[in-house]
mmCIF file of the N, C-alpha and C atoms, coordinates in Angstrom:
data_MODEL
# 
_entry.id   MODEL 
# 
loop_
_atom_site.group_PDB 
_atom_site.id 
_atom_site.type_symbol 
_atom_site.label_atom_id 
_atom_site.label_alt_id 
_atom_site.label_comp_id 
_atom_site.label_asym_id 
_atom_site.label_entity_id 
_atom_site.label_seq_id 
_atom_site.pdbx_PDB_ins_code 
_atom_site.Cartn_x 
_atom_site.Cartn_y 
_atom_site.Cartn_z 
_atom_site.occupancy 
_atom_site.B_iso_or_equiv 
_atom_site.pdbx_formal_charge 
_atom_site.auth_seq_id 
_atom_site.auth_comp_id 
_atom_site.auth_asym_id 
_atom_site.auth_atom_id 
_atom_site.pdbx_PDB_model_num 
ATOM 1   N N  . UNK A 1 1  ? 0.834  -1.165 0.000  1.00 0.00 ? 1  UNK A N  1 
ATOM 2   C CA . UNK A 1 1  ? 0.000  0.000  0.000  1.00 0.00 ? 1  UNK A CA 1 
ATOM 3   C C  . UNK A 1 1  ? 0.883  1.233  0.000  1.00 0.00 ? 1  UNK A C  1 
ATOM 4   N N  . UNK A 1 2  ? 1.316  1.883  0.880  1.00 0.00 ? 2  UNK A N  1 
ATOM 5   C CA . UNK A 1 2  ? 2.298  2.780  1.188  1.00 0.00 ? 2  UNK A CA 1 
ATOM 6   C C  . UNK A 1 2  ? 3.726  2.332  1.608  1.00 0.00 ? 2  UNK A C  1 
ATOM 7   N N  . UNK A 1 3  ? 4.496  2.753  1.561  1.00 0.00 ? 3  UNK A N  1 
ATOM 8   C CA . UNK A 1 3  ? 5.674  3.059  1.906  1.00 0.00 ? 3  UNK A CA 1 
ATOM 9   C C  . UNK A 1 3  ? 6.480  3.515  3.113  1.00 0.00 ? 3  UNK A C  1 
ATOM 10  N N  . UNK A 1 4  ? 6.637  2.880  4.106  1.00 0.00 ? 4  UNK A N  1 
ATOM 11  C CA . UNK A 1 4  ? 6.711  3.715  5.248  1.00 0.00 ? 4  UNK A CA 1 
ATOM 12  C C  . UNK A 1 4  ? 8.293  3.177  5.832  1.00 0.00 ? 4  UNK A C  1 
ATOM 13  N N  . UNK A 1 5  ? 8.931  4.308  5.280  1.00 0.00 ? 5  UNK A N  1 
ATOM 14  C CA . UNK A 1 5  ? 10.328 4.793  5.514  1.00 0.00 ? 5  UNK A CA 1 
ATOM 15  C C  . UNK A 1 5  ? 10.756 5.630  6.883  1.00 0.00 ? 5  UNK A C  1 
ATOM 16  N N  . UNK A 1 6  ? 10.815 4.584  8.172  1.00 0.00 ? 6  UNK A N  1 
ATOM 17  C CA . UNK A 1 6  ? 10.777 4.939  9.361  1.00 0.00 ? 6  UNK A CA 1 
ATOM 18  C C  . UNK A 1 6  ? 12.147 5.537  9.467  1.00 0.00 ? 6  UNK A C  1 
ATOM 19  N N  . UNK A 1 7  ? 13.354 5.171  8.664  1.00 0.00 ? 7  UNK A N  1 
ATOM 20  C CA . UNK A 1 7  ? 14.474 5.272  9.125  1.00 0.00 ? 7  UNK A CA 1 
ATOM 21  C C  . UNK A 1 7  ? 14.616 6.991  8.854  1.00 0.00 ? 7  UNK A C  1 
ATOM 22  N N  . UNK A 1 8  ? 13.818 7.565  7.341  1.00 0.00 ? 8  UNK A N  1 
ATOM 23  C CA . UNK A 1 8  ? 13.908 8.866  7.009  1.00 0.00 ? 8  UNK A CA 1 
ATOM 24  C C  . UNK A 1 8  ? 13.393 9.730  8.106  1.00 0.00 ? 8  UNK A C  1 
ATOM 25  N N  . UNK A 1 9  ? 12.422 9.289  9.086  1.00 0.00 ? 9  UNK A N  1 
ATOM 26  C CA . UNK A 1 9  ? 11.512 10.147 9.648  1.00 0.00 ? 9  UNK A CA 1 
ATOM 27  C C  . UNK A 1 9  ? 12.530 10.701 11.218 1.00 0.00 ? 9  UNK A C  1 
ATOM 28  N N  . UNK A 1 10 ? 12.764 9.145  11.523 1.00 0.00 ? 10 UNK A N  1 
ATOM 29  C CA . UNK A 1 10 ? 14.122 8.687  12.306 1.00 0.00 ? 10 UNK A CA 1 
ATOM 30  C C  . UNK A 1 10 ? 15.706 9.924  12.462 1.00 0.00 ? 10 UNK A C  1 
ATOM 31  N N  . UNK A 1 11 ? 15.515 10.058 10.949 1.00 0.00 ? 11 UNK A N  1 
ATOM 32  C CA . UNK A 1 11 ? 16.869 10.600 10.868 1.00 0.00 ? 11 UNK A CA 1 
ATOM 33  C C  . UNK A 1 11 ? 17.218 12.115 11.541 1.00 0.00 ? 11 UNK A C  1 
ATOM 34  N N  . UNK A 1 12 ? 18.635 12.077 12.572 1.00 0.00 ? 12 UNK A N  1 
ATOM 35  C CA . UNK A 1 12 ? 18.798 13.309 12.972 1.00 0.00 ? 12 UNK A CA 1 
ATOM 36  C C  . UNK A 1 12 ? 20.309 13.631 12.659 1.00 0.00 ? 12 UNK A C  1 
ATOM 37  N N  . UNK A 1 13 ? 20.527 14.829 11.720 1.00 0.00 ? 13 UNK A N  1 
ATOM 38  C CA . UNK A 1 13 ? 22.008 14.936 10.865 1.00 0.00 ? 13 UNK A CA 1 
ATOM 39  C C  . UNK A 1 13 ? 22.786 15.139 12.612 1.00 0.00 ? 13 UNK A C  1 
ATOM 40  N N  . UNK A 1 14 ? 23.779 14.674 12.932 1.00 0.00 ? 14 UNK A N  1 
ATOM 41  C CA . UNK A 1 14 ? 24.721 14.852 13.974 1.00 0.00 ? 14 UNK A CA 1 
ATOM 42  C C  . UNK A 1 14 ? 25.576 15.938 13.770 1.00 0.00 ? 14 UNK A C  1 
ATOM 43  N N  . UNK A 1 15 ? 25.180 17.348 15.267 1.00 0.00 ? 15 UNK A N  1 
ATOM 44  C CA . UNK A 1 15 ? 25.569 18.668 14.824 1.00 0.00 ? 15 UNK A CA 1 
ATOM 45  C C  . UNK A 1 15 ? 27.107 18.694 15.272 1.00 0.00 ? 15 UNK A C  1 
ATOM 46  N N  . UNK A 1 16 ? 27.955 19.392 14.680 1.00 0.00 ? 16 UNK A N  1 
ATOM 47  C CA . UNK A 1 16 ? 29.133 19.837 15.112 1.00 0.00 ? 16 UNK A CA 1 
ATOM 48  C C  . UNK A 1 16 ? 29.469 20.645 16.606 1.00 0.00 ? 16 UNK A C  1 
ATOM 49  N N  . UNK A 1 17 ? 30.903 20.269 16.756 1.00 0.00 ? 17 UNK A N  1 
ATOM 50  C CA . UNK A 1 17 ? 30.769 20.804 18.071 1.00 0.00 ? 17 UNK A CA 1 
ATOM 51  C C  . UNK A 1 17 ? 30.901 22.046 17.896 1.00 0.00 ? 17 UNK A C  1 
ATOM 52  N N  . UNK A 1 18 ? 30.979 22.910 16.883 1.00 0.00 ? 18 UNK A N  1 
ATOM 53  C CA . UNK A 1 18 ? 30.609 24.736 16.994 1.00 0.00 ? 18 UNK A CA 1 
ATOM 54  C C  . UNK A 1 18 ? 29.071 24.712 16.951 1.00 0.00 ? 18 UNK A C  1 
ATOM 55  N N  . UNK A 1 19 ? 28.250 24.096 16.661 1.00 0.00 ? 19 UNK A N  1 
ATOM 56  C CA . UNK A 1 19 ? 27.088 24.070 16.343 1.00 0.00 ? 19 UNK A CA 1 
ATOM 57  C C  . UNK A 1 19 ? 26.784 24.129 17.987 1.00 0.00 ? 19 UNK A C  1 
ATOM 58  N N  . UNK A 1 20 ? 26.921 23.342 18.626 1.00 0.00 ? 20 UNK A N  1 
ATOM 59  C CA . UNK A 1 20 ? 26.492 22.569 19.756 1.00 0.00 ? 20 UNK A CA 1 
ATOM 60  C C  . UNK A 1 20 ? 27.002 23.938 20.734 1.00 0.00 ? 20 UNK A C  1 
ATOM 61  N N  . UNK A 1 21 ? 28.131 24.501 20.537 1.00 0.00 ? 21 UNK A N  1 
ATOM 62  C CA . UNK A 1 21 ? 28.926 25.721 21.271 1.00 0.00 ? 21 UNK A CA 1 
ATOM 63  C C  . UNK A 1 21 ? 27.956 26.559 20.937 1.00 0.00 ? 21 UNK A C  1 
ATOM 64  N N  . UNK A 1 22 ? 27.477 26.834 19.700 1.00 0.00 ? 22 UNK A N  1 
ATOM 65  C CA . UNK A 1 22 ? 26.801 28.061 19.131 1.00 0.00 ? 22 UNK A CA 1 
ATOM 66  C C  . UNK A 1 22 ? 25.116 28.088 20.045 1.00 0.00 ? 22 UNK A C  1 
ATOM 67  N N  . UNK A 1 23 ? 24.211 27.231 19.828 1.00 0.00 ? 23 UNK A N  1 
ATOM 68  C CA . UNK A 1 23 ? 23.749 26.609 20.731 1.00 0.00 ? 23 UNK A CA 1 
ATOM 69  C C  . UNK A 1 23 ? 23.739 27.066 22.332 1.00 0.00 ? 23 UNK A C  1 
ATOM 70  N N  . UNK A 1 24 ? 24.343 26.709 22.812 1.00 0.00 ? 24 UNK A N  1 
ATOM 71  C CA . UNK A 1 24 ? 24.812 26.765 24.030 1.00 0.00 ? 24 UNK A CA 1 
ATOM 72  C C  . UNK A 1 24 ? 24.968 28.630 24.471 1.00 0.00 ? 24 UNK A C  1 
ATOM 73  N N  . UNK A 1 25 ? 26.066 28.768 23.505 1.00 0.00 ? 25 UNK A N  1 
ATOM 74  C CA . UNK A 1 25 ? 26.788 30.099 23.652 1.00 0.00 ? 25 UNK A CA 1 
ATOM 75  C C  . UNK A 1 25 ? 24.966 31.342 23.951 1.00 0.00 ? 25 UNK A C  1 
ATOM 76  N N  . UNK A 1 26 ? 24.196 30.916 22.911 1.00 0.00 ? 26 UNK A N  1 
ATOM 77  C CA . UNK A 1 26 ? 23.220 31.786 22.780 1.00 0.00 ? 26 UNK A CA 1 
ATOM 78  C C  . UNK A 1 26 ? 21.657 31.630 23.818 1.00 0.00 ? 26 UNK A C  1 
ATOM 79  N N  . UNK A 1 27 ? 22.158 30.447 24.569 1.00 0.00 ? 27 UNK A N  1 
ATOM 80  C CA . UNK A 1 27 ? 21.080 30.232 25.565 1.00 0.00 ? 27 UNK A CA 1 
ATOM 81  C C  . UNK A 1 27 ? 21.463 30.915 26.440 1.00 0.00 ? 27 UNK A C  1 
ATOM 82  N N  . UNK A 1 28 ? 23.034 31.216 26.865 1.00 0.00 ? 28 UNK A N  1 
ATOM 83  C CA . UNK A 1 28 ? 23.625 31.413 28.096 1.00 0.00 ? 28 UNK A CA 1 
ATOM 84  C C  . UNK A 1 28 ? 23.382 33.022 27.984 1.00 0.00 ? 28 UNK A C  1 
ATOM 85  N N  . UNK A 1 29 ? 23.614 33.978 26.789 1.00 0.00 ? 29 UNK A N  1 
ATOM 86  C CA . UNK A 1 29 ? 23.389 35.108 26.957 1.00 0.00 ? 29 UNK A CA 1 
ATOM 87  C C  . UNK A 1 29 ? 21.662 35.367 26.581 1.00 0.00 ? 29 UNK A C  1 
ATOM 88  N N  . UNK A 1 30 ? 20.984 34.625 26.452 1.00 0.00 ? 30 UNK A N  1 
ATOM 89  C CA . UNK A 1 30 ? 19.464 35.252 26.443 1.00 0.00 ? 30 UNK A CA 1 
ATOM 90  C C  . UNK A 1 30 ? 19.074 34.656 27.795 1.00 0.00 ? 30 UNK A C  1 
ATOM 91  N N  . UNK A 1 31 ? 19.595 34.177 28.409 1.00 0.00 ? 31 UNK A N  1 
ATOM 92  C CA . UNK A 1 31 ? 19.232 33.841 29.984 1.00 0.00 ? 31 UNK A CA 1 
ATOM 93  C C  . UNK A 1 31 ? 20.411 34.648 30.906 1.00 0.00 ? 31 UNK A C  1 
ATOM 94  N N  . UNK A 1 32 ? 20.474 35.843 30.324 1.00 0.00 ? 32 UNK A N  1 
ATOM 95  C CA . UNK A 1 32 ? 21.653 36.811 31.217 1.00 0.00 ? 32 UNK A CA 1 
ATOM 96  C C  . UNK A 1 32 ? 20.574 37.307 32.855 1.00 0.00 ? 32 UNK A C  1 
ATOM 97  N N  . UNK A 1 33 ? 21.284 37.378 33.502 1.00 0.00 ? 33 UNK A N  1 
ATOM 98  C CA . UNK A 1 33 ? 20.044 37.997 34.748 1.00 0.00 ? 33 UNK A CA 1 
ATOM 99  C C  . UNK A 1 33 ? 21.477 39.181 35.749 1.00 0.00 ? 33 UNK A C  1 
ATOM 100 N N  . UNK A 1 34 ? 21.304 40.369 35.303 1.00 0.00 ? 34 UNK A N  1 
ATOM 101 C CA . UNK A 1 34 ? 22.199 41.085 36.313 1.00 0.00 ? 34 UNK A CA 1 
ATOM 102 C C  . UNK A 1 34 ? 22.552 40.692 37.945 1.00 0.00 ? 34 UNK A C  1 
ATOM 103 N N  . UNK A 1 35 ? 21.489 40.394 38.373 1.00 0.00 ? 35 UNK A N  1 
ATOM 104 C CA . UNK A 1 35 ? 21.394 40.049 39.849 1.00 0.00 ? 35 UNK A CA 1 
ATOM 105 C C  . UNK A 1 35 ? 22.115 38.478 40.003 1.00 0.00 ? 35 UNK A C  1 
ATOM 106 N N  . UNK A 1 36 ? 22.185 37.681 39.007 1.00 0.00 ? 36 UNK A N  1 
ATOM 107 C CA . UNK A 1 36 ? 22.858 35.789 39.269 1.00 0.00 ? 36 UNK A CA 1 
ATOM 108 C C  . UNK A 1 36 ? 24.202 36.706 38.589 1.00 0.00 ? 36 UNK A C  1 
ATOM 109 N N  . UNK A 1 37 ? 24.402 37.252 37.422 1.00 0.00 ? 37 UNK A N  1 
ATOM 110 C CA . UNK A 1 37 ? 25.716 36.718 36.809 1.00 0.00 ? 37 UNK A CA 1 
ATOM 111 C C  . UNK A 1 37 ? 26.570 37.880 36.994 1.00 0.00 ? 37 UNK A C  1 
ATOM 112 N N  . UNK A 1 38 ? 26.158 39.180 37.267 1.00 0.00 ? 38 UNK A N  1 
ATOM 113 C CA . UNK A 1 38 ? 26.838 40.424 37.580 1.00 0.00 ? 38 UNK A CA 1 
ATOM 114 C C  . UNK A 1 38 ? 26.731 41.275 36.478 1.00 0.00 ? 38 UNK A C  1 
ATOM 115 N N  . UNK A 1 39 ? 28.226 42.249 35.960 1.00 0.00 ? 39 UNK A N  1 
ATOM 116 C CA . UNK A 1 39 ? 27.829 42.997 35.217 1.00 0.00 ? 39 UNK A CA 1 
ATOM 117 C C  . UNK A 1 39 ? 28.261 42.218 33.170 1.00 0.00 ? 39 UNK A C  1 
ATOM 118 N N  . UNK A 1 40 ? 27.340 42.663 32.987 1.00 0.00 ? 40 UNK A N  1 
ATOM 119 C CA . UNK A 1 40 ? 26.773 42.165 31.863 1.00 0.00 ? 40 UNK A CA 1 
ATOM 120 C C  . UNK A 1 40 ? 28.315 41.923 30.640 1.00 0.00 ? 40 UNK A C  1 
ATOM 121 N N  . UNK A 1 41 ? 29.252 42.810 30.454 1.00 0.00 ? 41 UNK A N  1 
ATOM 122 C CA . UNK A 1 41 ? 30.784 42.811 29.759 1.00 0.00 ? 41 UNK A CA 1 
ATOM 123 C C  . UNK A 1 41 ? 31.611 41.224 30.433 1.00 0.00 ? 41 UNK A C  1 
ATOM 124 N N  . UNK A 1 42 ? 31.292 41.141 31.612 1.00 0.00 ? 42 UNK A N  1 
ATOM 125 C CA . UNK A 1 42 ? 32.334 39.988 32.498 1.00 0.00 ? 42 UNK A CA 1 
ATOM 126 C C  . UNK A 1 42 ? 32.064 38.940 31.812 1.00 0.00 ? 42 UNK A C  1 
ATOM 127 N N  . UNK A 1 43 ? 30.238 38.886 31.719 1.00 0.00 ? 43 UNK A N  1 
ATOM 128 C CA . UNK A 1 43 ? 29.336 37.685 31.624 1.00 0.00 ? 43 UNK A CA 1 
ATOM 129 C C  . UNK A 1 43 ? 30.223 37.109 30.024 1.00 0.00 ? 43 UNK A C  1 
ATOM 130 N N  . UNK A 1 44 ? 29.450 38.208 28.980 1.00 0.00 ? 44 UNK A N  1 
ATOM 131 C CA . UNK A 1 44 ? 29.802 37.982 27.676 1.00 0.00 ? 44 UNK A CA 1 
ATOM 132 C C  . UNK A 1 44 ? 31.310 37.176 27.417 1.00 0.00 ? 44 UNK A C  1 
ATOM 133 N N  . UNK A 1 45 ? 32.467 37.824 28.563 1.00 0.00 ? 45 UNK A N  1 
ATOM 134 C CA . UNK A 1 45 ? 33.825 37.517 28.400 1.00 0.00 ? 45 UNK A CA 1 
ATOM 135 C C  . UNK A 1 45 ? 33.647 36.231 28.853 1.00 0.00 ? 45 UNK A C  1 
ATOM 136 N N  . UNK A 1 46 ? 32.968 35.598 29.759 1.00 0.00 ? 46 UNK A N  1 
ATOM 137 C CA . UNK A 1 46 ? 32.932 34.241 30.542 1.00 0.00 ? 46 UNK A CA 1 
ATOM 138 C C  . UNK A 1 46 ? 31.821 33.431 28.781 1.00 0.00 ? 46 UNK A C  1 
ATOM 139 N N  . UNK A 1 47 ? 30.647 33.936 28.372 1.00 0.00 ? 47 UNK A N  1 
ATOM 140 C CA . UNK A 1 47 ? 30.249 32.877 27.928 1.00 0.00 ? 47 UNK A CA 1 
ATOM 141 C C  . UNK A 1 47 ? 30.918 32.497 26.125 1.00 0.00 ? 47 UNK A C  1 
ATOM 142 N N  . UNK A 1 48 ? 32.287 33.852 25.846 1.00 0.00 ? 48 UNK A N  1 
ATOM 143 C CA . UNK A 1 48 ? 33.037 33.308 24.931 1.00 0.00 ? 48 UNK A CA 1 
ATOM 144 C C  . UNK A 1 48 ? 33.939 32.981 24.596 1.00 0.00 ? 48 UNK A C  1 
ATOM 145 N N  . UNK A 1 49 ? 34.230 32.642 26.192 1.00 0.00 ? 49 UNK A N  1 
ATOM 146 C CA . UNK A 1 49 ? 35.586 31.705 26.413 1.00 0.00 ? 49 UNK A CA 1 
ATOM 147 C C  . UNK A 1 49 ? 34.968 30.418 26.831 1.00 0.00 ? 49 UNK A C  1 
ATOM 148 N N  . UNK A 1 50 ? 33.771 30.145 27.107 1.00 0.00 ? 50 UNK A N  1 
ATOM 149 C CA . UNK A 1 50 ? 33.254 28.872 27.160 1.00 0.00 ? 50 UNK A CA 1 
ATOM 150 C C  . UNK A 1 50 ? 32.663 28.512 25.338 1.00 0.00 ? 50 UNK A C  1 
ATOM 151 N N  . UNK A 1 51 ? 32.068 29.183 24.958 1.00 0.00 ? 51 UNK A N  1 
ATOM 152 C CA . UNK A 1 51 ? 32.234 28.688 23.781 1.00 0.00 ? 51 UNK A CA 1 
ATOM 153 C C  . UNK A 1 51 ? 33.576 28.375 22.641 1.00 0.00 ? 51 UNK A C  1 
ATOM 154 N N  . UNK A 1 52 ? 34.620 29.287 23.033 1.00 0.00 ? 52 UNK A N  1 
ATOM 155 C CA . UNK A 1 52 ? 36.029 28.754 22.619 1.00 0.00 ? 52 UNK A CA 1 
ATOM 156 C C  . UNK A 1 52 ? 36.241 27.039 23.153 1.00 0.00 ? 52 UNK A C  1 
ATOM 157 N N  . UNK A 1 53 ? 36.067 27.083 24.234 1.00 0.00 ? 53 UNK A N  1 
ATOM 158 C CA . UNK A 1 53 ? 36.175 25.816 25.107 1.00 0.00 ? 53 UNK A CA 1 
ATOM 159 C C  . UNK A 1 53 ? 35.835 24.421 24.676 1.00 0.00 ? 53 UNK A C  1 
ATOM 160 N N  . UNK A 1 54 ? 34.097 24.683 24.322 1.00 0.00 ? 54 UNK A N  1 
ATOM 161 C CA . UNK A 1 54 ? 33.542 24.022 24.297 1.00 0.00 ? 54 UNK A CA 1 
ATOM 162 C C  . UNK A 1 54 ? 33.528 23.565 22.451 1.00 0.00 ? 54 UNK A C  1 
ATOM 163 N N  . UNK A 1 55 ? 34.419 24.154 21.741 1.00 0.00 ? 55 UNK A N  1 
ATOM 164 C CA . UNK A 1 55 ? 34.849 24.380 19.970 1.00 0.00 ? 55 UNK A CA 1 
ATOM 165 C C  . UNK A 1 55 ? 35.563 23.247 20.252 1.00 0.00 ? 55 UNK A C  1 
ATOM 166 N N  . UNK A 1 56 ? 36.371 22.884 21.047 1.00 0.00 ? 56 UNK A N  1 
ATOM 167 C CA . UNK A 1 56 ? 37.976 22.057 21.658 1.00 0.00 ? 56 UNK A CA 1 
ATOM 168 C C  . UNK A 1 56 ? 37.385 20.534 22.044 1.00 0.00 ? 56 UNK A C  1 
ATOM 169 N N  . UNK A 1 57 ? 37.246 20.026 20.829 1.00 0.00 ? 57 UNK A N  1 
ATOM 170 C CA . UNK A 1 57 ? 37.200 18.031 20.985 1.00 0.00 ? 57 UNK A CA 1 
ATOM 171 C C  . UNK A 1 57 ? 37.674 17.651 22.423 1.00 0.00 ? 57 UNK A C  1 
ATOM 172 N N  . UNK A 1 58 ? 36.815 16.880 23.154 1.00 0.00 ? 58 UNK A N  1 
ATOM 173 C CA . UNK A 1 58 ? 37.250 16.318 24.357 1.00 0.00 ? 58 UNK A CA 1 
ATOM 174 C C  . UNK A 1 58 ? 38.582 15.849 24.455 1.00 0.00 ? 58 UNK A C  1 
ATOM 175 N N  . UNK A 1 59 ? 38.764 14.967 23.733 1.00 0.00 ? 59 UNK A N  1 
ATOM 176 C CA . UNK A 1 59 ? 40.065 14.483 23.555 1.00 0.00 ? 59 UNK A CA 1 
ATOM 177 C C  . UNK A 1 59 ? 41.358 15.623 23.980 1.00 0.00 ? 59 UNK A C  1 
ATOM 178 N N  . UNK A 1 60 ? 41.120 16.798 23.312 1.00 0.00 ? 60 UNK A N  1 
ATOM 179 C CA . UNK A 1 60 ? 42.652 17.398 23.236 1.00 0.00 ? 60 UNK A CA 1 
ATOM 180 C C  . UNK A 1 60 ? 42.243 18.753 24.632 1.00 0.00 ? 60 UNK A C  1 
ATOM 181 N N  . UNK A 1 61 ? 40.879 18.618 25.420 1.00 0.00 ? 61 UNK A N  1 
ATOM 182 C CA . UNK A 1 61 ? 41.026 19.486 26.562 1.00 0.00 ? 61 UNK A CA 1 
ATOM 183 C C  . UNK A 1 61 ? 41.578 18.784 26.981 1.00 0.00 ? 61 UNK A C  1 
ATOM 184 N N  . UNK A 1 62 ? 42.751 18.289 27.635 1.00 0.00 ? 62 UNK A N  1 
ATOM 185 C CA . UNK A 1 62 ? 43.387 17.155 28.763 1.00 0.00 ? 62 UNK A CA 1 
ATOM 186 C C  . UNK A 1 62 ? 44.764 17.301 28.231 1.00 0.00 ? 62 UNK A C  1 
ATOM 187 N N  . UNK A 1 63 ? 46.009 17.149 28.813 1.00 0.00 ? 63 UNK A N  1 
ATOM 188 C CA . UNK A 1 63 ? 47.030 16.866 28.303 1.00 0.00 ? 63 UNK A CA 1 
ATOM 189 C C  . UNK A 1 63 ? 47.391 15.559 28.405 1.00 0.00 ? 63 UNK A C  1 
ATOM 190 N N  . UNK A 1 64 ? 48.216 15.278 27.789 1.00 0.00 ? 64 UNK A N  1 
ATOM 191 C CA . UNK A 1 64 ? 48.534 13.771 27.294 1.00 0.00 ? 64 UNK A CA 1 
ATOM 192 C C  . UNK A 1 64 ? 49.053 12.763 28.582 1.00 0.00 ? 64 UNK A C  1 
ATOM 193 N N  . UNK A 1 65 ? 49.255 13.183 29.557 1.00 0.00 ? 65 UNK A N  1 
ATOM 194 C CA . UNK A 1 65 ? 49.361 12.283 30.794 1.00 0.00 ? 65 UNK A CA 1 
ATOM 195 C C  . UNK A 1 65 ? 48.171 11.994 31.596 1.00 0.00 ? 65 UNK A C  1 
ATOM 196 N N  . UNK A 1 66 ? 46.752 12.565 31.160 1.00 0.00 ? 66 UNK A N  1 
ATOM 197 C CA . UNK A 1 66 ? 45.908 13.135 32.078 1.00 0.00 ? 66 UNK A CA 1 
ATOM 198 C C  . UNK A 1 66 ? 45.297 11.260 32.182 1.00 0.00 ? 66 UNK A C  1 
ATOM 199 N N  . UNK A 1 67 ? 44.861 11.004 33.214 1.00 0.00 ? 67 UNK A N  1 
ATOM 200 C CA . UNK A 1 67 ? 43.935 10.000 33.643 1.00 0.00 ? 67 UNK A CA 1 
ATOM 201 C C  . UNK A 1 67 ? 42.797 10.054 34.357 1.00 0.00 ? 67 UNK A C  1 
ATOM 202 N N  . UNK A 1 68 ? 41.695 9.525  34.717 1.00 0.00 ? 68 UNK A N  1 
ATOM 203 C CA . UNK A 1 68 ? 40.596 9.430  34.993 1.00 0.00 ? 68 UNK A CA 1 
ATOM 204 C C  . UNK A 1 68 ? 40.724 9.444  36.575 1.00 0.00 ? 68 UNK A C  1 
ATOM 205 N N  . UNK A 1 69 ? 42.094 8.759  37.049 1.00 0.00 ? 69 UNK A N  1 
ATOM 206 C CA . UNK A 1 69 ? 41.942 8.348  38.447 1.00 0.00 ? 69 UNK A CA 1 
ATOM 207 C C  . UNK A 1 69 ? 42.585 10.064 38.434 1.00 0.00 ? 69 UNK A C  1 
ATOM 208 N N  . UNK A 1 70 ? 43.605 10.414 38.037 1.00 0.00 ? 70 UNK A N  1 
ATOM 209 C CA . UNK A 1 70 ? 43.600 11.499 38.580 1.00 0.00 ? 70 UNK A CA 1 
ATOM 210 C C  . UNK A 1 70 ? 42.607 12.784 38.907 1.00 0.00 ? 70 UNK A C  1 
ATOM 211 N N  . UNK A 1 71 ? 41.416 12.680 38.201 1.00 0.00 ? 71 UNK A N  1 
ATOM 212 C CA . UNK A 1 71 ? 40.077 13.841 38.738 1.00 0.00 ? 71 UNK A CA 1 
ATOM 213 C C  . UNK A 1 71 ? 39.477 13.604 39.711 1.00 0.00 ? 71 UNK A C  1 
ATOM 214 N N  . UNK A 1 72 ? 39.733 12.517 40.733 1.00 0.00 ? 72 UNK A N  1 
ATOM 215 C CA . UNK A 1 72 ? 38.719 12.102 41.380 1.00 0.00 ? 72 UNK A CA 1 
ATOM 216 C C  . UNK A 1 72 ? 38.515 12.767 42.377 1.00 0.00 ? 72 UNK A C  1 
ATOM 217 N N  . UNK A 1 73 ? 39.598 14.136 42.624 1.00 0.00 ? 73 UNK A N  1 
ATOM 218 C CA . UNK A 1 73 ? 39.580 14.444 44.059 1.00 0.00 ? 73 UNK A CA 1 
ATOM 219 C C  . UNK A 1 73 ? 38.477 16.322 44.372 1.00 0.00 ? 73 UNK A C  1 
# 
């Protein structure tokens, strides 16, 4: 009868991690509140150095000795 192509409906393209930063970056300044985050220049400097941050593949935030047991504290 019909055709029913679950996998098309299914499908979600997997976003990049600037995408995912970009994202992020723009929730954090439309949810600015003077009274939680202070004055508004600091904020901006804090949420685009977290989006620099968050540009940076898990893998290479860590330096190359880093281990799991070592965060635990």
């Amino acid at each position: 009868m019909g055709l029913n192509n679950s996998k098309s409906s299914e499908y979600k393209p997997e976003l990049s991690l600037e995408e995912i930063a970009a994202i992020n970056y723009h929730k954090r300044v439309k949810n600015y509140n003077y009274a939680y985050h202070g004055y508004y220049t600091h904020y901006i400097e804090w949420c685009r150095a977290q989006y620099e941050l968050e540009c940076i593949p898990l893998w290479c935030r860590q330096g190359s000795n880093y281990s799991p047991q070592d965060n635990s504290y």
